[in-house]
Backbone bond lengths (Angstrom), bond angles and torsions (degrees), N, CA, C in turn:
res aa  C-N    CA-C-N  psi(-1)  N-CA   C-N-CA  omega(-1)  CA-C   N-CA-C  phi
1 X - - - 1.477 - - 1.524 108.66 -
2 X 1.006 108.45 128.31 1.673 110.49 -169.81 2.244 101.67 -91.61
3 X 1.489 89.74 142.63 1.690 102.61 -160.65 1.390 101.98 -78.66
4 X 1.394 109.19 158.99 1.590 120.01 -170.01 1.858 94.91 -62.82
5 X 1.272 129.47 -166.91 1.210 135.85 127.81 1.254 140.01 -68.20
6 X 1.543 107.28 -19.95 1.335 108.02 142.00 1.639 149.93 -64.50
7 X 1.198 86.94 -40.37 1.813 110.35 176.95 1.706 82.64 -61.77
8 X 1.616 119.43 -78.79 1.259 113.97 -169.12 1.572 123.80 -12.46
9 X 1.566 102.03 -70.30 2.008 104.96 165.58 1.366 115.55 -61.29
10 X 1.319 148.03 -9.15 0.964 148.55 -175.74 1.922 92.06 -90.08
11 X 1.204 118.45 -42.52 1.328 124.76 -161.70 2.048 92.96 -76.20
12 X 1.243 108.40 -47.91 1.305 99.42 169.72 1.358 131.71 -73.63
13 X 1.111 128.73 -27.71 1.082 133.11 170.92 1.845 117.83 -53.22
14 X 1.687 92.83 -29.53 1.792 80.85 -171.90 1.220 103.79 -117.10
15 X 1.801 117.97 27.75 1.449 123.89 159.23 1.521 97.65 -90.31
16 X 1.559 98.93 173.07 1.499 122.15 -162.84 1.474 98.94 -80.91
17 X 1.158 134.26 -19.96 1.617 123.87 -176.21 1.206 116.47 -103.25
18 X 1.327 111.90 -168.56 1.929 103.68 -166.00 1.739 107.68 -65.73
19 X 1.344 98.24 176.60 1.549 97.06 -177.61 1.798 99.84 -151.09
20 X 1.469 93.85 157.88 1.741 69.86 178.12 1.789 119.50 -82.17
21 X 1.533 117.90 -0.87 1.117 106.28 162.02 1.265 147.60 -71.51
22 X 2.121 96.09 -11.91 1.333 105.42 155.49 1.498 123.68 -121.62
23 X 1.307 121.61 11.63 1.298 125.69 159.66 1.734 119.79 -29.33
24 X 1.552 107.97 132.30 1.637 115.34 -179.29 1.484 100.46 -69.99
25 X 1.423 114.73 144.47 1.621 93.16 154.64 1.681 115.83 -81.43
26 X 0.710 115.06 -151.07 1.613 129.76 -169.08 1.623 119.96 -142.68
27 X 1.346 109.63 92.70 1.008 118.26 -174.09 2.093 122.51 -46.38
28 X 1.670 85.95 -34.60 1.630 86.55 -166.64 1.595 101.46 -86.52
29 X 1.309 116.43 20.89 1.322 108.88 179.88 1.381 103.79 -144.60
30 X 1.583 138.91 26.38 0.948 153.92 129.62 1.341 111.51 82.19
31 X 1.858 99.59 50.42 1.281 96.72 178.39 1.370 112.86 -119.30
32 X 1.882 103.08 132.67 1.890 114.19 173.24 1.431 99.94 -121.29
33 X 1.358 122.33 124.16 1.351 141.95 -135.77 1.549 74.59 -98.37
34 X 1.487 122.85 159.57 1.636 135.44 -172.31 1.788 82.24 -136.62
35 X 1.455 69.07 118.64 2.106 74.08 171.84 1.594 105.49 -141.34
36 X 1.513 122.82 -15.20 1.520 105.62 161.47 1.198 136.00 -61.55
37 X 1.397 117.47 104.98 1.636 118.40 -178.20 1.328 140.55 -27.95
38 X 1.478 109.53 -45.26 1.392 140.34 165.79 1.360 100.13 -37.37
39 X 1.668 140.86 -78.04 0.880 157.19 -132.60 1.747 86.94 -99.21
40 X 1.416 127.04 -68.64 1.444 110.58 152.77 1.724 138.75 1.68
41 X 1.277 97.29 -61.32 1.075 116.66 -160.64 1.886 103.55 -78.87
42 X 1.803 103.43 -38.25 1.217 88.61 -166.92 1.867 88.11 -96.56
43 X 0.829 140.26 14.99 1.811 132.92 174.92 1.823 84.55 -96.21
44 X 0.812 116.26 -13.62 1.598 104.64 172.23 1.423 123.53 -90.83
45 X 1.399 126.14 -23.05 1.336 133.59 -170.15 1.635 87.27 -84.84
46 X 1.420 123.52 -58.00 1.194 101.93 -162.48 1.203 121.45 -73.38
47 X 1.309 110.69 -16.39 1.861 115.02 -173.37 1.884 93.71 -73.78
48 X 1.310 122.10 -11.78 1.465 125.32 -170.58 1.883 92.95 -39.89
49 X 1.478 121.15 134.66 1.376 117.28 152.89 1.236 138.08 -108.48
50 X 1.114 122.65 158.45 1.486 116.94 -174.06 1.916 129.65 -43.46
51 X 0.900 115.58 129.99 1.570 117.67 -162.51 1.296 92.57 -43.87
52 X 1.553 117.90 142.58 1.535 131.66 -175.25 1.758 117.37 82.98
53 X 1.065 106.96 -7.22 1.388 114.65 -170.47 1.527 114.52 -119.33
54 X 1.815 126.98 146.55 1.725 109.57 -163.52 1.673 87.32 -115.89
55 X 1.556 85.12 -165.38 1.816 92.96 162.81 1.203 103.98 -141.86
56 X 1.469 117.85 151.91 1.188 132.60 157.30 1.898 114.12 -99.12
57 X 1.193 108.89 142.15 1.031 124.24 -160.38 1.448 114.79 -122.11
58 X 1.263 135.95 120.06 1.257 133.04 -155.01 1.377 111.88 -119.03
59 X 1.496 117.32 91.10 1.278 125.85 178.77 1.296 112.98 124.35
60 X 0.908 122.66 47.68 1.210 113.98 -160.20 1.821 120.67 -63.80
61 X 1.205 108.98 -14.46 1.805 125.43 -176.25 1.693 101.44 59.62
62 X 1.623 81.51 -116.05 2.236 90.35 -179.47 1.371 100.45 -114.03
63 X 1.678 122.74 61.04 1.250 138.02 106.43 1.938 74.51 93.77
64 X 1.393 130.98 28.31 1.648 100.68 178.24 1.510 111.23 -98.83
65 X 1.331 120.28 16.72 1.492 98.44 -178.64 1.851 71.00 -124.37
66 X 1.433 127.79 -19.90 1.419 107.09 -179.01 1.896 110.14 -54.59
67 X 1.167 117.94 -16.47 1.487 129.77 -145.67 1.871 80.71 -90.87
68 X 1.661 126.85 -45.34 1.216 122.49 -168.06 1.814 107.43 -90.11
69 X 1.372 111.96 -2.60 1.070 113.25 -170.66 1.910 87.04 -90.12
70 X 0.947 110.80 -69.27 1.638 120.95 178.94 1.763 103.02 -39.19
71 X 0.915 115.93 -34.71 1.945 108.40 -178.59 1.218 92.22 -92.67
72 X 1.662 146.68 50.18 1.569 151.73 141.74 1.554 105.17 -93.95
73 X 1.258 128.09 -28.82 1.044 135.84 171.22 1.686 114.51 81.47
74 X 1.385 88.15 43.23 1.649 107.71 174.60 1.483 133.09 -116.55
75 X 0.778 128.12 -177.36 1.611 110.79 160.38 1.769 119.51 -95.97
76 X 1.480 89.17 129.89 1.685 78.38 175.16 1.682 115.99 -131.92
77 X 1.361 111.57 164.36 1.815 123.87 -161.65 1.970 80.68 -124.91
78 X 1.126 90.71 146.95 1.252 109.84 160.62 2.038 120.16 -146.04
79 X 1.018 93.14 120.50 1.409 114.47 -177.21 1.726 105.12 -77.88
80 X 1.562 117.80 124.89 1.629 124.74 -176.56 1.423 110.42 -161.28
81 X 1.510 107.58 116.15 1.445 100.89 152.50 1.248 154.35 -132.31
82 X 1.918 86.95 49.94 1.684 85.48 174.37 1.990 88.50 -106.25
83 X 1.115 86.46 146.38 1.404 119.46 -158.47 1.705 94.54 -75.97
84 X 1.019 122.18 -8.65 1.651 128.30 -155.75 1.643 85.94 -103.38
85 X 1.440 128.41 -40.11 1.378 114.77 -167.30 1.121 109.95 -93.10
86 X 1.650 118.91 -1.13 1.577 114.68 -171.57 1.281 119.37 -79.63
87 X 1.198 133.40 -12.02 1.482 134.18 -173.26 1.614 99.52 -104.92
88 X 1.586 122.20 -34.62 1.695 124.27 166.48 1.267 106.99 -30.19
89 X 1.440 99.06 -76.85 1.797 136.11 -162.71 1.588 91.67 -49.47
90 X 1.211 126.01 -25.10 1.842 123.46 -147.30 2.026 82.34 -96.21
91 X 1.391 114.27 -36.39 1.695 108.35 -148.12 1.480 70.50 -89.98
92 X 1.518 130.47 -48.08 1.436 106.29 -149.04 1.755 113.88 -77.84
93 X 1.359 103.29 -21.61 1.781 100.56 174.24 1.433 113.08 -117.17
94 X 1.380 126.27 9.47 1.343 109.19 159.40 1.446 113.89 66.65
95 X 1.024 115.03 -177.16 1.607 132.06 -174.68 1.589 117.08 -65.40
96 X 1.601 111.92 -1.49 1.278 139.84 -163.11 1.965 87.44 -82.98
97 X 1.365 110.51 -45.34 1.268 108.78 -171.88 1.778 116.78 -123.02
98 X 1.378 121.01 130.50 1.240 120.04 -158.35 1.595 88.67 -96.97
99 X 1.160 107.93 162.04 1.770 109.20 -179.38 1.604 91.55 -141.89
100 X 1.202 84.84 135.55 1.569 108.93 159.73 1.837 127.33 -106.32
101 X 1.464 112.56 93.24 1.497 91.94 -165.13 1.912 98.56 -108.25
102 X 1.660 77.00 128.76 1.453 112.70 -161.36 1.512 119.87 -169.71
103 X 1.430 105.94 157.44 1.415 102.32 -169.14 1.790 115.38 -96.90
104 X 1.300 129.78 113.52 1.294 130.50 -140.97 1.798 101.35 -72.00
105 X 1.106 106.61 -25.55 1.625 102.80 -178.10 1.591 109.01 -63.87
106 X 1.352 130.09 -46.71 1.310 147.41 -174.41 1.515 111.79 -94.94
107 X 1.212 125.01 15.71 1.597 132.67 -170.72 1.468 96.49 -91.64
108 X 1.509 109.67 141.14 1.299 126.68 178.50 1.740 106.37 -92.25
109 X 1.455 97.68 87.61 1.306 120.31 -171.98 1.656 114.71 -60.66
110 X 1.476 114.06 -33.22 1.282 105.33 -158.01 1.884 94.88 -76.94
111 X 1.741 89.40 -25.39 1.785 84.04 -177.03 1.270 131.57 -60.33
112 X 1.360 102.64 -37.24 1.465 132.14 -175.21 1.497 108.24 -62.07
113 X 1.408 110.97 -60.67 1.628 125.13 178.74 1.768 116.07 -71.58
114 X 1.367 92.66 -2.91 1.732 93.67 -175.22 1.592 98.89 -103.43
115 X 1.580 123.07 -0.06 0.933 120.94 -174.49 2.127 103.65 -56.69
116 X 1.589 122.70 139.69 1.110 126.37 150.14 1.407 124.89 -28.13
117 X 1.267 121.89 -53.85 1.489 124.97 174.88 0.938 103.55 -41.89
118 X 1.221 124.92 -64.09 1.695 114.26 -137.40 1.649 96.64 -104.05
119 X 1.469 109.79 29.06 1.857 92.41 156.61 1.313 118.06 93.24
120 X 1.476 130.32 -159.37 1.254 137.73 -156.86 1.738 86.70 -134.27
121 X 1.560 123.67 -30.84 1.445 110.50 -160.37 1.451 101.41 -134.22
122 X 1.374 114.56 50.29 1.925 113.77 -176.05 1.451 110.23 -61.28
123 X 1.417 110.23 131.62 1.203 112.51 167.34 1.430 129.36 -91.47
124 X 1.492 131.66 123.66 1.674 111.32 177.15 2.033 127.45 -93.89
125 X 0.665 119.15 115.82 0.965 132.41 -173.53 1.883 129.39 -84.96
126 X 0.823 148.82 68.88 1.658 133.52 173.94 1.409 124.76 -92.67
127 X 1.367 123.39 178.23 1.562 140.35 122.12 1.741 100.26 -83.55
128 X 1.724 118.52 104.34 1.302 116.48 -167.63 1.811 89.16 -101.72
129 X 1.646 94.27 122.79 1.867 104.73 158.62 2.055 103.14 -32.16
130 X 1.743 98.04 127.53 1.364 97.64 -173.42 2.009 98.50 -81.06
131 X 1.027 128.82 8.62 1.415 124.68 151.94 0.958 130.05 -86.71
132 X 1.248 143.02 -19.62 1.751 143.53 139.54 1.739 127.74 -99.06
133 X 1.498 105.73 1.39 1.249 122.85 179.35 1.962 108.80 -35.41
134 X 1.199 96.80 -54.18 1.138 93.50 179.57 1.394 138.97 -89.87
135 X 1.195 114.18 -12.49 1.652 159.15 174.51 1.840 76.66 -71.44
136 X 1.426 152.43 -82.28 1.408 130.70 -152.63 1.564 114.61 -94.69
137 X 1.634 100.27 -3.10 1.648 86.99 164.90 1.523 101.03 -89.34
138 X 1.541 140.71 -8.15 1.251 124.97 154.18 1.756 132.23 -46.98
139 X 1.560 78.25 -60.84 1.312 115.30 155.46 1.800 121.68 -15.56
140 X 1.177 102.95 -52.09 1.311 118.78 -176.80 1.712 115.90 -100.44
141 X 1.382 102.44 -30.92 1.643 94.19 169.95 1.437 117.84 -110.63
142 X 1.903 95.95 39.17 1.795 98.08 164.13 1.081 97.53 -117.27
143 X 0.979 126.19 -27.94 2.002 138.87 164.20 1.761 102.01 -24.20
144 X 1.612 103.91 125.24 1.015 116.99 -169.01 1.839 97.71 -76.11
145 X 1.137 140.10 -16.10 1.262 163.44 171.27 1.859 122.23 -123.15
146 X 1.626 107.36 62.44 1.371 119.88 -167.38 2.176 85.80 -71.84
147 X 1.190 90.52 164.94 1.690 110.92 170.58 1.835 103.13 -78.99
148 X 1.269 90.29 -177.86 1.463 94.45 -163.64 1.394 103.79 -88.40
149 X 1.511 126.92 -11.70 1.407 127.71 -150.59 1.694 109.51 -170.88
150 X 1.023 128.37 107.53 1.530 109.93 165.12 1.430 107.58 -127.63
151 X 1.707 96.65 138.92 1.534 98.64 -166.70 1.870 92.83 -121.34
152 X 0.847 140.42 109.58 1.539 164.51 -121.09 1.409 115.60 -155.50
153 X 1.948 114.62 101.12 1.607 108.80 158.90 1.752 114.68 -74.36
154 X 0.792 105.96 135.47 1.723 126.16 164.23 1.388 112.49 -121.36
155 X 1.612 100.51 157.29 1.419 109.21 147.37 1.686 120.00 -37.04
156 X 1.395 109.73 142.99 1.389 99.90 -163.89 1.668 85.02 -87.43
157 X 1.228 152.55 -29.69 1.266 137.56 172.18 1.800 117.26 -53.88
158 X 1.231 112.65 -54.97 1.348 112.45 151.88 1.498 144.26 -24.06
159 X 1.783 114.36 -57.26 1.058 156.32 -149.80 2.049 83.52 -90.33
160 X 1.588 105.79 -57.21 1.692 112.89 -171.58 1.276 102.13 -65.46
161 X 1.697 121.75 -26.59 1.696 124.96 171.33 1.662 107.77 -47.47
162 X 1.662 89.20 -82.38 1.416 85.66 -171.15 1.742 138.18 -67.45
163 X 1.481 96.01 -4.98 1.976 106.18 178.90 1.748 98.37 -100.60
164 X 1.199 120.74 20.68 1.242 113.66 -178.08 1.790 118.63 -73.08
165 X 1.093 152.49 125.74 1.257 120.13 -159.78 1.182 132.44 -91.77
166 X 1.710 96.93 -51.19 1.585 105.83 154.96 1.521 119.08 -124.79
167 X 1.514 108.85 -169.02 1.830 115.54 174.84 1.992 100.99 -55.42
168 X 1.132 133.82 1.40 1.383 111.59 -170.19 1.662 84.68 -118.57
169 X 0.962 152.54 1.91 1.380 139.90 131.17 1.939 123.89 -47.24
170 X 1.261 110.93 132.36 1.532 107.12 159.29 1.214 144.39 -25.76
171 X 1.443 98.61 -56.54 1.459 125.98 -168.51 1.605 117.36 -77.46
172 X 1.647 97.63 -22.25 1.620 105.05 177.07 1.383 123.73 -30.26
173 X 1.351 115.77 129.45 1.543 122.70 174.42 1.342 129.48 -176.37
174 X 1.483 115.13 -156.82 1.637 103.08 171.79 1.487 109.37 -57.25
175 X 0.673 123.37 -38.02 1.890 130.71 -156.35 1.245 104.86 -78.14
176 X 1.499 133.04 -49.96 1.597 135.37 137.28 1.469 125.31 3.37
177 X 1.692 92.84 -79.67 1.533 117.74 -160.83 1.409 105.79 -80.70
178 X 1.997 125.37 -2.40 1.574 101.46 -167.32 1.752 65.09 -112.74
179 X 1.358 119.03 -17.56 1.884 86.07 -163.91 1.796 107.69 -81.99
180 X 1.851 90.27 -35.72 1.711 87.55 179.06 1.696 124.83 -48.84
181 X 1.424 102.41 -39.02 1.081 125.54 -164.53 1.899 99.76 -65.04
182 X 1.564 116.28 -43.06 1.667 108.89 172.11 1.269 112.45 -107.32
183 X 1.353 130.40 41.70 1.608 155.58 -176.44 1.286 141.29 161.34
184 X 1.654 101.54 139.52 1.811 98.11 162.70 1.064 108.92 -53.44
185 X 1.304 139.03 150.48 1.340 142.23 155.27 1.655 113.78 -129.99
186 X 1.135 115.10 132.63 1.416 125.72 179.36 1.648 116.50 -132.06
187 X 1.198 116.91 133.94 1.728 122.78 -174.36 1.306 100.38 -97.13
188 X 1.788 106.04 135.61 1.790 100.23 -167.57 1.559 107.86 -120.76
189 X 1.287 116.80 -20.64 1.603 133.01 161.57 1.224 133.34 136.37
190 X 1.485 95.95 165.39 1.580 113.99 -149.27 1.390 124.68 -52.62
191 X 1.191 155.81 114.15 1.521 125.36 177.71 2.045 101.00 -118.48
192 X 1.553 75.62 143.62 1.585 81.77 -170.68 1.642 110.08 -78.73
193 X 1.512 106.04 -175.29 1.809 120.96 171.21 1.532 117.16 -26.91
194 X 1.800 81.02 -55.67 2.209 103.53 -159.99 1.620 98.61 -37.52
195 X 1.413 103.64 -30.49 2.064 110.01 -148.92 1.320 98.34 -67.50
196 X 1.239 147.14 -6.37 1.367 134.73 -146.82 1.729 87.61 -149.81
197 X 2.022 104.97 179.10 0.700 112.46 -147.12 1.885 87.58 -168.71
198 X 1.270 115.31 86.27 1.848 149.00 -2.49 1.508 85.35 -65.53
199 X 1.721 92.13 153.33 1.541 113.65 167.28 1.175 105.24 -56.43
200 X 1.227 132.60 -175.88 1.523 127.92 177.67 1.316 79.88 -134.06
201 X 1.402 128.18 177.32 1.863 147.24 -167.80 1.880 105.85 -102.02
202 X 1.634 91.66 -7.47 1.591 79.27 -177.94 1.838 102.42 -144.74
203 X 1.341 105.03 160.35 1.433 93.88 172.79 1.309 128.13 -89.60
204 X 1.609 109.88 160.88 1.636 104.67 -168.79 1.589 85.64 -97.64
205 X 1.559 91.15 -175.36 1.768 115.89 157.65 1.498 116.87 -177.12
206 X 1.546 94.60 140.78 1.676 102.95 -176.21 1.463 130.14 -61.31
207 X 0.946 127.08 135.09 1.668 106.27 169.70 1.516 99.81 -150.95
208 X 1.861 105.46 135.40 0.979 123.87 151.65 1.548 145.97 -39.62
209 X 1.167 137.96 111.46 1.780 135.96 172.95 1.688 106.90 -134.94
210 X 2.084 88.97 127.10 1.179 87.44 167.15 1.626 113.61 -124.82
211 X 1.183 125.54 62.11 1.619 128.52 153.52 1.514 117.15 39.45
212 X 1.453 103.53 106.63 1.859 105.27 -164.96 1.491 95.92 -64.16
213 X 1.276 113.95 147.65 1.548 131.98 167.40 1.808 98.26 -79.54
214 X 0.953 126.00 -39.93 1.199 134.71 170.48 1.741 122.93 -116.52
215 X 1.880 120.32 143.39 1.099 95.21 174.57 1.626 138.95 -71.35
216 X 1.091 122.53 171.83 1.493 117.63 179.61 1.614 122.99 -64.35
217 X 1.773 83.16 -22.62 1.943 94.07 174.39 0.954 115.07 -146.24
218 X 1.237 149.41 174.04 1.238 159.65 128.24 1.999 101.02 -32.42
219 X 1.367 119.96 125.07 1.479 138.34 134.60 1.429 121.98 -135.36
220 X 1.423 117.11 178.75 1.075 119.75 -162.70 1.663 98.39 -105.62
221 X 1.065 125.77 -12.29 1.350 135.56 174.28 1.427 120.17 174.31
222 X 1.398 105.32 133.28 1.566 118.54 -175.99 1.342 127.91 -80.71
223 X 1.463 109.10 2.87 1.593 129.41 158.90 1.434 104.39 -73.48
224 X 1.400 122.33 -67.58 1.347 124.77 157.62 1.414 133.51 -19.09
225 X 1.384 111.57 -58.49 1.388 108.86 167.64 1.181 126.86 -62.42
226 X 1.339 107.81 -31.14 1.546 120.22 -163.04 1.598 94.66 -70.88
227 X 1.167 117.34 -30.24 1.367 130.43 -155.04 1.869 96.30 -69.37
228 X 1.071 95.29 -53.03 1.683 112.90 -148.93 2.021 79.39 -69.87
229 X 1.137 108.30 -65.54 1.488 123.86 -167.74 1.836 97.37 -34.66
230 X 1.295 115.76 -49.75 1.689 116.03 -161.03 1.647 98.72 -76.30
231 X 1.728 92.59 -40.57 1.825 83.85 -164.66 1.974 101.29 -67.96
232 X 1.344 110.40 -33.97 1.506 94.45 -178.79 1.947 110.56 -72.45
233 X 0.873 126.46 -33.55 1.146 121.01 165.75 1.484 124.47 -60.52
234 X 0.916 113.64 -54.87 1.476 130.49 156.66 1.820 128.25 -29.48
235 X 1.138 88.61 -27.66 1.927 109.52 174.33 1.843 101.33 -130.26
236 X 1.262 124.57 59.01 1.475 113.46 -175.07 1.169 124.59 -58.33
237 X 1.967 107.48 -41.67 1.769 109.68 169.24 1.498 105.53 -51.48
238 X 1.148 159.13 -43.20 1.272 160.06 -99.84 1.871 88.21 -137.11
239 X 1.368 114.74 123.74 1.616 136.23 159.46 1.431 93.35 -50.80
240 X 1.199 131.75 158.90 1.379 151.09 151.98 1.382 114.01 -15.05
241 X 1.584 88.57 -85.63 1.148 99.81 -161.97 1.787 108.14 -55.73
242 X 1.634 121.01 -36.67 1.449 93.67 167.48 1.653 127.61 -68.21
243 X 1.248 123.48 -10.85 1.477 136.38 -152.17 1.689 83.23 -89.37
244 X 1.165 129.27 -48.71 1.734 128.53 -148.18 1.973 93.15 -84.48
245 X 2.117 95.52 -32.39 2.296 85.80 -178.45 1.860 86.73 -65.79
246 X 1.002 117.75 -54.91 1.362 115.79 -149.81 1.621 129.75 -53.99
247 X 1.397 100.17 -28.14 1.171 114.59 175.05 1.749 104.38 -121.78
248 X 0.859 138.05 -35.08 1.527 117.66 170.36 1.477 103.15 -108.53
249 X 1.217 132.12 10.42 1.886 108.73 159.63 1.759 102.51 101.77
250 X 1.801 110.38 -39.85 0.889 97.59 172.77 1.925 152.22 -48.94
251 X 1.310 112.76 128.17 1.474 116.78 176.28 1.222 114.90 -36.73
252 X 1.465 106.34 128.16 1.486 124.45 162.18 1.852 121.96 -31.37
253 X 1.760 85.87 -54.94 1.640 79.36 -165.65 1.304 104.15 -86.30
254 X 1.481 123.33 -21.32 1.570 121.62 176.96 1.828 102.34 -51.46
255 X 1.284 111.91 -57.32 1.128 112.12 -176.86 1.632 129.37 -34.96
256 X 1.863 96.58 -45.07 1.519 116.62 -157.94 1.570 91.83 -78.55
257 X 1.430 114.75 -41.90 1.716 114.04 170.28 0.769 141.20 -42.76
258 X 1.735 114.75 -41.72 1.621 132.66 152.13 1.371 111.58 -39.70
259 X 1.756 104.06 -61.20 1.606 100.04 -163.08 1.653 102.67 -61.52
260 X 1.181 112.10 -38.16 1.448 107.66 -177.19 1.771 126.23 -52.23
261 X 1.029 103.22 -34.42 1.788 128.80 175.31 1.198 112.96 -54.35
262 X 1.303 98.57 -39.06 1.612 109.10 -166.26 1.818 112.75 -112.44
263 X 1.382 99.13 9.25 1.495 104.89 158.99 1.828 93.14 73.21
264 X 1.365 110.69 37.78 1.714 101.34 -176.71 1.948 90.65 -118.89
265 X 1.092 108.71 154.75 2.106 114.83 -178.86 1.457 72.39 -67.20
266 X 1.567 84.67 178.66 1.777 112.69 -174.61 1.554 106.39 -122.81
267 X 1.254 118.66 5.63 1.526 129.78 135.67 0.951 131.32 -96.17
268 X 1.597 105.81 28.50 1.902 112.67 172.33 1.441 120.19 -50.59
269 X 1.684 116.05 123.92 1.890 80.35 152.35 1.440 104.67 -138.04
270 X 1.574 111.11 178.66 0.870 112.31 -157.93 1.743 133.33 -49.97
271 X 0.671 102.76 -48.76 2.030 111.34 170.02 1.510 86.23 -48.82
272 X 1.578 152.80 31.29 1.345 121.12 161.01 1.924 106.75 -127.53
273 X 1.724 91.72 -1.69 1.336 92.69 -170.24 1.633 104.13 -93.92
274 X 1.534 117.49 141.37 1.256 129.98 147.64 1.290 122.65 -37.09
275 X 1.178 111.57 168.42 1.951 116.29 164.31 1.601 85.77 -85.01
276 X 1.484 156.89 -94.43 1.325 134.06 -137.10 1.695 98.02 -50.82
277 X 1.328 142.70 -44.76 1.375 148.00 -159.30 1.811 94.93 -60.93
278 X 1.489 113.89 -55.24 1.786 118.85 175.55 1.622 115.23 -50.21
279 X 1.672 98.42 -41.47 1.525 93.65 -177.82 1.480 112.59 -77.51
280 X 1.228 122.21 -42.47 1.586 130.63 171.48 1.649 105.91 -33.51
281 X 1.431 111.46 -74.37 1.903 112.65 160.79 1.292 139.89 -1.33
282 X 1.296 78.93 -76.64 1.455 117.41 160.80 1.485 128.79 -38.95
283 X 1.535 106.54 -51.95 1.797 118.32 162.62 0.644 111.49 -48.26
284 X 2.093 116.77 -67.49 1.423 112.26 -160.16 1.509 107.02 -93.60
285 X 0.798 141.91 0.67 1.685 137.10 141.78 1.543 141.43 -72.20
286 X 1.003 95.41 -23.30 1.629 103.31 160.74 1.498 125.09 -18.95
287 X 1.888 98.61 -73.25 1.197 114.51 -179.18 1.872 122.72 -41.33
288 X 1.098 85.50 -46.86 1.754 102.70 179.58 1.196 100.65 -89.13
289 X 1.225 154.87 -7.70 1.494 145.59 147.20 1.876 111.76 -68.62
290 X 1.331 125.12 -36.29 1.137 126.02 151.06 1.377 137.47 -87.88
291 X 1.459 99.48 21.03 1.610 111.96 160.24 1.457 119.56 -80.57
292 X 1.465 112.27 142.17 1.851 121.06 -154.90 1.916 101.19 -45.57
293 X 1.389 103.34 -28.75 1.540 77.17 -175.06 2.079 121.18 -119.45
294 X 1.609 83.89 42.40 1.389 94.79 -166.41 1.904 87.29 -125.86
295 X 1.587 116.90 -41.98 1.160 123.25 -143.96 2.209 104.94 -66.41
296 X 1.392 102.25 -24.07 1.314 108.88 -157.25 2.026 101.13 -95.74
297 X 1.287 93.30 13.75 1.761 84.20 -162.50 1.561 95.71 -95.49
298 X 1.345 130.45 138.67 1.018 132.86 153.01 1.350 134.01 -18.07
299 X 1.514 119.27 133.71 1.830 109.11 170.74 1.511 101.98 -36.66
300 X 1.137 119.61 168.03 1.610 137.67 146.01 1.089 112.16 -82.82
């Protein structure tokens, strides 16, 4: 008779070698284990996906929100790469859970998410390490084939980056403007130190993204934007118009003309522009970003 997934951790736990109930985390890979149920319970309702469709789950640690993801009655993938939890995770859920061991920032997402199992609308889900946390929710909404939904703990400083909405929020910034710009994003709440296992020094919080099927605007290319967006962020003391000569080459007054067109000061900088204000830029700069001696230079 083959053992629950419970019995399984129960079966490791009272053998002589590690188990995941007493597994260390790992400092250099930024892991604080989430073991309050409560908070479990509700990062699981929302990651729930549409009937026919699974989730993959990114990080799974010692498998406790994999345990609420698996009672949705879907199929689920979980992405891991410390090498120490992959054979745990394998005895305690069985064939019930497919593992991918791999590193989620550099994971070949479209393969993974194009898998048959998991449907037409997979959702991904983690507790994401707060040192690449944000590095794979990029990760995922540069993917030429993003998932339908990712519902994601972060650092709660992080987390206020990317759900920020517009320039009259705090938190406004690069991290804002590239996630708003390929998603709704909504912040769903806070969870403190107690939840994990070492506490971490700061609090996290969840937030929702679901990846536009379409863009938010009209541009002429999303290399382009990306371009304009890093180099003004990228020089923050610096107004625009010096941030865009300095790092892309571009002319002063071409610059100041744009801003003028578009009804923006000509000491704009970046933390003041909207997403329609980035895409507007973007139009009328293009041209001169794909001019012979602008077109070959690296993002900023």
């Amino acid at each position: 008779m083959s053992r629950s997934p419970r019995n399984r951790a129960d079966s490791a736990a009272a053998g002589a070698g590690p188990s995941l109930a007493n597994i260390d985390p790992r400092k250099s890979l930024g892991q604080h284990f989430l073991h309050d149920q409560g908070v479990l319970r509700r990062i699981a309702a929302l990651a729930a996906p549409e009937p026919g469709s699974g989730v993959v789950e990114v990080g799974p640690g010692t498998g406790a929100l994999t345990e609420h993801l698996l009672g949705l009655g879907c199929p689920v993938h979980a992405v891991e790469r410390d090498d120490r939890l992959l054979p745990l995770l394998a005895d305690r859920f069985g064939p019930a859970l497919r593992l991918h061991a791999a590193d989620a920032v550099h994971l070949d997402w479209p393969s993974v998410l194009g898998d048959p199992a998991l449907g037409p609308r997979p959702v991904v889900v983690g507790n994401l390490p707060y040192n690449v946390g944000a590095a794979i929710v990029m990760a995922l909404l540069e993917s030429p084939h993003p998932p339908a939904r990712l519902v994601v703990m972060l650092q709660r400083e992080v987390a206020d980056r990317i759900a920020a909405p517009s320039p009259s929020h705090p938190a406004w910034g690069l991290l804002s403007v590239h996630a708003g710009w390929r998603a709704e994003v909504r912040s769903c709440f806070r969870v403190g130190p107690g939840a994990f296992r070492p506490p971490p020094k700061v609090e996290s919080a969840v937030i929702a993204l679901w990846p536009r099927a379409t863009p938010l605007a009209e541009v002429p290319s999303q290399v382009s934007f990306d371009r304009l967006v890093n180099a003004g962020f990228g020089q923050r003391r610096k107004q625009l118009a010096g941030a865009f000569g300095h790092s892309l080459g571009l002319p002063r007054e071409g610059v100041l003309a744009a801003l003028t067109a578009h009804g923006l000061r000509a000491d704009a900088r970046a933390e003041q522009l909207d997403l329609a204000a980035w895409a507007a830029l973007t139009r009328t700069l293009h041209p001169a970003l794909m001019a012979p001696s602008h077109s070959q230079e690296a993002p900023a």
